[in-house]
C-alpha positions as a Markdown table, in Angstrom:
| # | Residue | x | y | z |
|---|---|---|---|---|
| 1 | Unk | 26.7 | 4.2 | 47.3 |
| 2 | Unk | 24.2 | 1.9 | 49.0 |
| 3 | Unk | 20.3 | 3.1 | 47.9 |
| 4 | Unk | 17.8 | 4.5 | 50.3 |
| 5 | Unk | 15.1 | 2.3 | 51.6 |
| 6 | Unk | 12.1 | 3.0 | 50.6 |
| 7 | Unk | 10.8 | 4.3 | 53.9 |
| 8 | Unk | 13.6 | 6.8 | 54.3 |
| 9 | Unk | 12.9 | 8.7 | 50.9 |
| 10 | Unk | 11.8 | 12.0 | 51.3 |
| 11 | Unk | 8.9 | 14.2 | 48.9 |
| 12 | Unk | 10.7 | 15.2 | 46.8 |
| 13 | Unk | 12.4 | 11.9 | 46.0 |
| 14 | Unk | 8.7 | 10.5 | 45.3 |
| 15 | Unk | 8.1 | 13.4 | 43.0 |
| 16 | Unk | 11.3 | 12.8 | 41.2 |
| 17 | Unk | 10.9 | 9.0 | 40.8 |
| 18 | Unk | 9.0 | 9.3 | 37.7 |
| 19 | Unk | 11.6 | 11.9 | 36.5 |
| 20 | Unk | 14.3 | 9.8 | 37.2 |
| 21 | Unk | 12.7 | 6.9 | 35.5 |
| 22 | Unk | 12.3 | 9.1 | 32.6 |
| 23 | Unk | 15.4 | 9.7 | 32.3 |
| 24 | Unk | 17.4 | 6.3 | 32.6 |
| 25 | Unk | 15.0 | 4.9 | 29.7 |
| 26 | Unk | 15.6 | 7.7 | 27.8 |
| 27 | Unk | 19.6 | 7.7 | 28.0 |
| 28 | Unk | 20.3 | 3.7 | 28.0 |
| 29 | Unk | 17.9 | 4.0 | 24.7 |
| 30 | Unk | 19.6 | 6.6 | 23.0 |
| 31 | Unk | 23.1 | 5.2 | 24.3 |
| 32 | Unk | 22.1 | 2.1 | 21.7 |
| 33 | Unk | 22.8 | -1.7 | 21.6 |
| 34 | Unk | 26.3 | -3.3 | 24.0 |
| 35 | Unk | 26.9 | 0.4 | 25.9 |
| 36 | Unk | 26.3 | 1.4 | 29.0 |
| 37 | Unk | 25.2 | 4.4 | 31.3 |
| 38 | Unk | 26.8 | 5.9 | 34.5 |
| 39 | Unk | 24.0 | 6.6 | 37.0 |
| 40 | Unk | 25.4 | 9.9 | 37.9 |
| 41 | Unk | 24.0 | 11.1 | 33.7 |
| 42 | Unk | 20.5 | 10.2 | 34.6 |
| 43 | Unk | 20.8 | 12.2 | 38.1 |
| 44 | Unk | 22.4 | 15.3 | 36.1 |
| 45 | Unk | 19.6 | 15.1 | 33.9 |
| 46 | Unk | 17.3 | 16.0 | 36.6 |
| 47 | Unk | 19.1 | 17.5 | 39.2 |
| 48 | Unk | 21.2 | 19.7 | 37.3 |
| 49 | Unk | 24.7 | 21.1 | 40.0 |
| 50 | Unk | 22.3 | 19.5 | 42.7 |
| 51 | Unk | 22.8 | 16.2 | 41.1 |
| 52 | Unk | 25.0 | 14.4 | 43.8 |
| 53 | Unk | 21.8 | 14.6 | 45.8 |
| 54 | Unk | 19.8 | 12.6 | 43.8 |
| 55 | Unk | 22.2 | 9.6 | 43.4 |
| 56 | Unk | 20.7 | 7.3 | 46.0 |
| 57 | Unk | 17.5 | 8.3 | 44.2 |
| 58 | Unk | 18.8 | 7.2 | 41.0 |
| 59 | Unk | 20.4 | 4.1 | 42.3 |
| 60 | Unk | 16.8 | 2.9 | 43.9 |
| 61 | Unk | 14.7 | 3.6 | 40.4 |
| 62 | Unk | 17.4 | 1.5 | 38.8 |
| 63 | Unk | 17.4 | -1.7 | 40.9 |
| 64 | Unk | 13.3 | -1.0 | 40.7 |
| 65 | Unk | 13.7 | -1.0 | 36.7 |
| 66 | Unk | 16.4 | -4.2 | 37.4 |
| 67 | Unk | 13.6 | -6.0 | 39.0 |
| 68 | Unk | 10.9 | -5.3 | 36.3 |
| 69 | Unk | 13.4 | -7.3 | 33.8 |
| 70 | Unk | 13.4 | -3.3 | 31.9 |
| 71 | Unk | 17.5 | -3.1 | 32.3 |
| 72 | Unk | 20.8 | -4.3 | 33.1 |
| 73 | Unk | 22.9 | -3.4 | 35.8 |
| 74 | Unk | 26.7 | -4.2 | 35.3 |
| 75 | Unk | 30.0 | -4.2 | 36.6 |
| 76 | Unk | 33.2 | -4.7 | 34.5 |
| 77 | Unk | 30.8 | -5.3 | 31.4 |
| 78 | Unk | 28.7 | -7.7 | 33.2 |
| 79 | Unk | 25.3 | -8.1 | 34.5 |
| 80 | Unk | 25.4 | -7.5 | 38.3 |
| 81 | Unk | 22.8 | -8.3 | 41.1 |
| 82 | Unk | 21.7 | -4.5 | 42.5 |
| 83 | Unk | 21.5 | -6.4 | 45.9 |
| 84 | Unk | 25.4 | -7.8 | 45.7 |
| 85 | Unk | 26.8 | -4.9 | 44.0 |
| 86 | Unk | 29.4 | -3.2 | 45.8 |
| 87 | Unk | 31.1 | 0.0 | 44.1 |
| 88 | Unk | 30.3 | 2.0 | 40.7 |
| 89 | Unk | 27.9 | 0.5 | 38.6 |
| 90 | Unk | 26.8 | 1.0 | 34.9 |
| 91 | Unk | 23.0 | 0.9 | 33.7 |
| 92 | Unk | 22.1 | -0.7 | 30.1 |
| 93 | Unk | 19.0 | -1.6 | 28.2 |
| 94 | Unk | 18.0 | -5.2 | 28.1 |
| 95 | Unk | 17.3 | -6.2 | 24.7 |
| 96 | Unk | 15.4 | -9.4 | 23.9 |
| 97 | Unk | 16.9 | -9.2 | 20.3 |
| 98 | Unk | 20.5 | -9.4 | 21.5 |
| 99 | Unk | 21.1 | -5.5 | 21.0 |
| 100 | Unk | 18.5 | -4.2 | 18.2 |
| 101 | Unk | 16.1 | -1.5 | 19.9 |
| 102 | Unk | 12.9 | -3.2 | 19.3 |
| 103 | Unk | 9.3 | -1.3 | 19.3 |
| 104 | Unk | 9.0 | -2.7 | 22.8 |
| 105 | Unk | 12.1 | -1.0 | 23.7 |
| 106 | Unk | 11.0 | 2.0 | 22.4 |
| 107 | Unk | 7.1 | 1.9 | 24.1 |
| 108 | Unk | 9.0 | 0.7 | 27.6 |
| 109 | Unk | 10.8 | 4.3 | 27.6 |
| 110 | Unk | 8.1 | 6.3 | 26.1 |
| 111 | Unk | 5.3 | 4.8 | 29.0 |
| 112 | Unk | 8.5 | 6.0 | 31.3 |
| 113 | Unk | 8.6 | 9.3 | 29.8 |
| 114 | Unk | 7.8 | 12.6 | 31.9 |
| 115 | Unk | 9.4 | 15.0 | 29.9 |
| 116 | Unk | 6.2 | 17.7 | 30.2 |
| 117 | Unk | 5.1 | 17.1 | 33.6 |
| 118 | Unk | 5.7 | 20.7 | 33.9 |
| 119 | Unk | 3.5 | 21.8 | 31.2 |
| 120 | Unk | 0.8 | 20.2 | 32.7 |
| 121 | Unk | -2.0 | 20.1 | 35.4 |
| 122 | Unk | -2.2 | 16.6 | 35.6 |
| 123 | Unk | 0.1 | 13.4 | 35.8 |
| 124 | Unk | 1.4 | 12.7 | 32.1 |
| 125 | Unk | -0.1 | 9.3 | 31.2 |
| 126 | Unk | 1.7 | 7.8 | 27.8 |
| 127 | Unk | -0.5 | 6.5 | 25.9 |
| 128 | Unk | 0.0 | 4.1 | 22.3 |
| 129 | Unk | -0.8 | 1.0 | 21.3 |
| 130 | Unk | 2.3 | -0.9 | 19.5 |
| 131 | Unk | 2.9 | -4.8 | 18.4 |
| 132 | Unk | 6.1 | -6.7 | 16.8 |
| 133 | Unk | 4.8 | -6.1 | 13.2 |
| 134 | Unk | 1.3 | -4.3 | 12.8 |
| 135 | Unk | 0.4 | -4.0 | 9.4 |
| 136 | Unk | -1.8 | -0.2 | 9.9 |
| 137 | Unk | -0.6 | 2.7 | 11.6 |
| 138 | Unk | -2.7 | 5.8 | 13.4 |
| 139 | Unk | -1.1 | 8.9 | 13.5 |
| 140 | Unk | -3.4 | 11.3 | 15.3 |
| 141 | Unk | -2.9 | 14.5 | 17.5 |
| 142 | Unk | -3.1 | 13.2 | 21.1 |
| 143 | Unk | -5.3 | 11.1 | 23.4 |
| 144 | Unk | -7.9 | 13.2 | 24.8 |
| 145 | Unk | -9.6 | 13.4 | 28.2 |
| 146 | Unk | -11.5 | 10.0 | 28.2 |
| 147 | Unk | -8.5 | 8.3 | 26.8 |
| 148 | Unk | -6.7 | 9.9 | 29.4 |
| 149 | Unk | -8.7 | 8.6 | 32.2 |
| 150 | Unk | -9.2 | 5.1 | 30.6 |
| 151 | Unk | -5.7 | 4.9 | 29.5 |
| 152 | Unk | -6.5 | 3.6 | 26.1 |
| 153 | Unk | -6.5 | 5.6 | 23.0 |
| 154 | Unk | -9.4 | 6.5 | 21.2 |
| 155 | Unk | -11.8 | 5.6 | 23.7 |
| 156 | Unk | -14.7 | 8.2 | 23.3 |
| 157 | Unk | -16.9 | 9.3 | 20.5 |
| 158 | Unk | -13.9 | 10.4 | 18.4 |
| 159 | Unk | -12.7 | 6.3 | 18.6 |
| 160 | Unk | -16.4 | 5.0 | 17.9 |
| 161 | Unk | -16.7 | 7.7 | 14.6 |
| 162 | Unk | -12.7 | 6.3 | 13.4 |
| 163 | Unk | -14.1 | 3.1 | 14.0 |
| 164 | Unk | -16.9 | 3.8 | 11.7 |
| 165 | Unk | -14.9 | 4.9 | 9.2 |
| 166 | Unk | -12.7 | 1.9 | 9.0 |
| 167 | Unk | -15.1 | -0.5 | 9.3 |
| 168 | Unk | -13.5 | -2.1 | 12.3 |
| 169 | Unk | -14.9 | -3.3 | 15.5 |
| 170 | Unk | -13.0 | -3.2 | 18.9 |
| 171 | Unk | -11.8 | -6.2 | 18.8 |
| 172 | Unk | -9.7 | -5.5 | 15.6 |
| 173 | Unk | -8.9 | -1.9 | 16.5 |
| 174 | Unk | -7.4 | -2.8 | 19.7 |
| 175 | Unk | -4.9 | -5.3 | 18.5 |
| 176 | Unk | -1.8 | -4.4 | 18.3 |
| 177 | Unk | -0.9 | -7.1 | 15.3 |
| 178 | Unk | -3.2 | -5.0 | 13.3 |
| 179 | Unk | -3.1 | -1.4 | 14.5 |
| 180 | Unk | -0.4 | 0.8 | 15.9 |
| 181 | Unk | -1.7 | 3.9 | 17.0 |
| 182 | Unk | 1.1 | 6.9 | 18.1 |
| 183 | Unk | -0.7 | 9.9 | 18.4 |
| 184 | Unk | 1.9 | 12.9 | 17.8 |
| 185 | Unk | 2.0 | 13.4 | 21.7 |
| 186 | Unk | 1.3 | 10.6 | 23.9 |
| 187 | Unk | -0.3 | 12.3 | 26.4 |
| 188 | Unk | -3.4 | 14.1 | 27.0 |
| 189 | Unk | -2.0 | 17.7 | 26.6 |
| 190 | Unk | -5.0 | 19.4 | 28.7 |
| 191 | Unk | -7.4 | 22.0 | 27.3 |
| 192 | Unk | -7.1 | 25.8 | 26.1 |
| 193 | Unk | -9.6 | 28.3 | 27.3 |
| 194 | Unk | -12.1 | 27.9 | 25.2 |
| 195 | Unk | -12.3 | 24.5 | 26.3 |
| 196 | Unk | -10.6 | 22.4 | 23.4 |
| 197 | Unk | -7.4 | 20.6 | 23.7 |
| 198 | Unk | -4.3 | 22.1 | 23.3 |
| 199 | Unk | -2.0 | 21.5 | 20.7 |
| 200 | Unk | 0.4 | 18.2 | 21.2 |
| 201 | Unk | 3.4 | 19.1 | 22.7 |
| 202 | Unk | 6.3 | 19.2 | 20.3 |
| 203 | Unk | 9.2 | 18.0 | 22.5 |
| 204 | Unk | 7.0 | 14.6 | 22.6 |
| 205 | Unk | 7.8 | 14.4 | 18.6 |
| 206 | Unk | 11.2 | 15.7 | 18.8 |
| 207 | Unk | 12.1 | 13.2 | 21.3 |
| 208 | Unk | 10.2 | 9.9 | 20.3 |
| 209 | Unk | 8.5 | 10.2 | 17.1 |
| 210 | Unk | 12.2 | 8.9 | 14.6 |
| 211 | Unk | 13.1 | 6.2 | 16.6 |
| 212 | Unk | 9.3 | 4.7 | 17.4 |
| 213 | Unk | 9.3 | 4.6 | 13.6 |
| 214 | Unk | 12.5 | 3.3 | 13.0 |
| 215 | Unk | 11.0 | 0.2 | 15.4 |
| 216 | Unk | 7.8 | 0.0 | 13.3 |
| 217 | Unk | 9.3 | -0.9 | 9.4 |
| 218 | Unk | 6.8 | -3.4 | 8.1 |
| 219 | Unk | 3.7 | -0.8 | 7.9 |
| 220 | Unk | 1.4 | -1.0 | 4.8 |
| 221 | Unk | -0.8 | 1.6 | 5.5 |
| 222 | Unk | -0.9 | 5.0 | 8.0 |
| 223 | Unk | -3.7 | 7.0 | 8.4 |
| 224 | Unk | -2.6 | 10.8 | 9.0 |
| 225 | Unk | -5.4 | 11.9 | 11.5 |
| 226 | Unk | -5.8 | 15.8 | 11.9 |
| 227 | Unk | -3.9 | 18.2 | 10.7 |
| 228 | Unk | -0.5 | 17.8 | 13.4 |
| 229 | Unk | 0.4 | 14.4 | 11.8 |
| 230 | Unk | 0.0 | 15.3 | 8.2 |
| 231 | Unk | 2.0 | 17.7 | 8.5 |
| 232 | Unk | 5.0 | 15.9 | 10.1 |
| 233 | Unk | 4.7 | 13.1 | 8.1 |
| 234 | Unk | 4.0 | 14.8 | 5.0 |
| 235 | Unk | 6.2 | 17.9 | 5.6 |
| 236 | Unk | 7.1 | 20.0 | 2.5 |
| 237 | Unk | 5.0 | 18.2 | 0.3 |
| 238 | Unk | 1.5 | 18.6 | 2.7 |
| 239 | Unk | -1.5 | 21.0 | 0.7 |
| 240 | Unk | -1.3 | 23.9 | 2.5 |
| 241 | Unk | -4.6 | 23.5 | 4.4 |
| 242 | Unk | -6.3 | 20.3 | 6.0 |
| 243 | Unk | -8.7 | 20.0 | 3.3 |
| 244 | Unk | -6.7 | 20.1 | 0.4 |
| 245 | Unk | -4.3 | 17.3 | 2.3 |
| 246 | Unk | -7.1 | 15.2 | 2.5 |
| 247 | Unk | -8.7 | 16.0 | -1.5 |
| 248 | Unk | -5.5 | 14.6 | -2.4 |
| 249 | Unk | -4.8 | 11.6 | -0.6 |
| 250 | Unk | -4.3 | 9.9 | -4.0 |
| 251 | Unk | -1.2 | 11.7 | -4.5 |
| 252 | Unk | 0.3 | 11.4 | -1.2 |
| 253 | Unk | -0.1 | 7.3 | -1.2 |
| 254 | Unk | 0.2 | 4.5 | -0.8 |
| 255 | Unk | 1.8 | 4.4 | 2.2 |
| 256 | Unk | 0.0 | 7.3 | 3.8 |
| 257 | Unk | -4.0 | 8.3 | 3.3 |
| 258 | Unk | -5.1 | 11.7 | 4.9 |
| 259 | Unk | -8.0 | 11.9 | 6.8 |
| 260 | Unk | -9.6 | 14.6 | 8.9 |
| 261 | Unk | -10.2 | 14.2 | 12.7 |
| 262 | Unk | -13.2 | 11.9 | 13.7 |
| 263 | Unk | -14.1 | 14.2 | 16.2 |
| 264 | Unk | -17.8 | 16.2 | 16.4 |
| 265 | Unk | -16.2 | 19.5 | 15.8 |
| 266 | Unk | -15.9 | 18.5 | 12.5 |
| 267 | Unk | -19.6 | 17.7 | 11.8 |
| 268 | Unk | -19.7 | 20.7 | 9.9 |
| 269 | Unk | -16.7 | 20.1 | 7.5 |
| 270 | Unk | -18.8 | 16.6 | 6.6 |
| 271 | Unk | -21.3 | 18.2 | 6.0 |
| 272 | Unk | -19.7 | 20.2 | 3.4 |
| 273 | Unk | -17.5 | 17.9 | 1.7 |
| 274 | Unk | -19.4 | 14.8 | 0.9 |
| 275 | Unk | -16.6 | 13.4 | -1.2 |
| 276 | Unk | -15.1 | 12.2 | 1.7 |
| 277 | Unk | -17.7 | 9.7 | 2.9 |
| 278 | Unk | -18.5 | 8.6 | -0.9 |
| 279 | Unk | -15.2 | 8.2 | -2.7 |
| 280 | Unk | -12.1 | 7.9 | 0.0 |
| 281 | Unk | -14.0 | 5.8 | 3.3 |
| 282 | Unk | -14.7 | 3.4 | 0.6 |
| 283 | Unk | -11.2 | 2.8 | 0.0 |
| 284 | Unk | -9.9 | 3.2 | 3.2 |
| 285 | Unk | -12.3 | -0.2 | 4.3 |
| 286 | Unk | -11.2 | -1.9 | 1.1 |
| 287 | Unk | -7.7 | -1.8 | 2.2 |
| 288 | Unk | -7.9 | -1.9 | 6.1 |
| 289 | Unk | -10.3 | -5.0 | 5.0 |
| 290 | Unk | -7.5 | -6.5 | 3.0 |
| 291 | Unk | -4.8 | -5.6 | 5.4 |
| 292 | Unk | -6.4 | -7.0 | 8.7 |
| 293 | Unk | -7.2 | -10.0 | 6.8 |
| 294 | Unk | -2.9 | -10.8 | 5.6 |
């Protein structure tokens, strides 16, 4: 079935390009290394019985996702030409490690994802920051409004206080060979009506959070930022509250260290706990120090 041109798609085929997008990364992910997709599963995915409709839809995100080198389109087990292909086709991830889903593979589909437009007000906007092999991880809730806009995480006072703590400039912070950051939802989730963010989203860590840290295996250090990633990471072995998590960050290590969230609603809990800033930001620097120097 021959795609539309772009001047003959209709509203709700723009609305449903980033759906469909979503969806194609998702399934020729998940199908893994050497297999293959039929377009129609991407187009049931969205449309549901009203899938048939959506085919030429389907069929134009995928020669757009051809183009940007993102996947493979094949016939009889090969890679096809969307422009010469005539018939059924199949849809498969391109791998630049010969079939092994790499943390590029896995950042490609989640900047694709659209999984909560629903949920939300405003256009979902991915956001991480991932490399081959960074040595330090961020786990943190999700980006907020000004990392929203910016599309950059951290980039607002709760960034410049994190900074602080680790004793890292921008420069270092924002390279990927150093930091991974990969918040437990990747987008900004909006705000609640008292005017705070709303809680991550947890079909966002349901969906991605496994295989994004099957791609990341060489970390030496993650920071558990706020209360939503220590308790996923750390699960039935997290302190019951976020204080006691972050107390005991000795006996949670050395892989993971605790640490509340940077932001100014927490003024008051630094106040109160001065332990924090005089026994465990000391040995956070030490090691990020160490670390960013490897």
């Amino acid at each position: 079935m021959p795609a539309k041109r772009e001047e003959e798609m209709t509203d709700f085929d723009h609305k449903g390009k980033p759906a469909a997008t979503a969806a194609i990364m998702d399934l020729v992910s998940r199908r893994g290394a050497g297999k293959s997709i039929c377009p129609s599963e991407a187009a049931r995915r969205i449309g549901g019985e009203d899938w048939r409709r959506l085919m030429p839809l389907v069929r134009s995100v995928a020669e757009e996702l051809v183009d940007k080198g993102e996947i493979e389109m094949r016939q009889r087990g090969k890679p096809v030409d969307p422009k010469a292909a005539v018939g059924p086709v199949r849809l498969a991830r391109r791998s630049p490690t010969g079939g092994v889903e790499t943390v590029e593979d896995v950042a490609a589909a989640i900047r694709a994802c659209r999984i909560c437009a629903a949920q939300f007000d405003h256009e979902p906007k991915p956001i991480l920051q991932v490399g081959p092999s960074p040595r330090i991880a961020i786990y943190s809730q999700a980006p907020g409004n000004l990392a929203h806009q910016k599309g950059r995480p951290f980039q607002d006072p709760s960034g410049v206080r994190l900074r602080e703590w680790l004793g890292v400039d921008e420069a270092i912070f924002y390279d990927p060979q150093a930091f991974a950051i990969a918040p437990m939802a990747f987008c900004f989730p909006g705000y609640d009506a008292k005017g705070g963010d709303k809680p991550p989203p947890r079909i966002c860590a349901k969906t991605w959070r496994r295989r994004l840290l099957a791609a990341l295996p060489g970390l030496k250090l993650a920071l558990l930022v706020g209360s939503y990633a220590q308790e996923w990471h750390l699960g039935r072995t997290a302190a019951r509250t976020m204080t006691e998590r972050v107390r005991q960050w000795r006996d949670v290590g050395p892989l993971f260290v605790p640490l509340p969230h940077p932001s100014w609603r927490n003024n008051a809990w630094l106040r109160k706990n001065p332990w924090f800033a005089e026994e465990l930001l000391p040995e956070i620097r030490g090691r990020v120090a160490d670390l960013v120097r490897q």
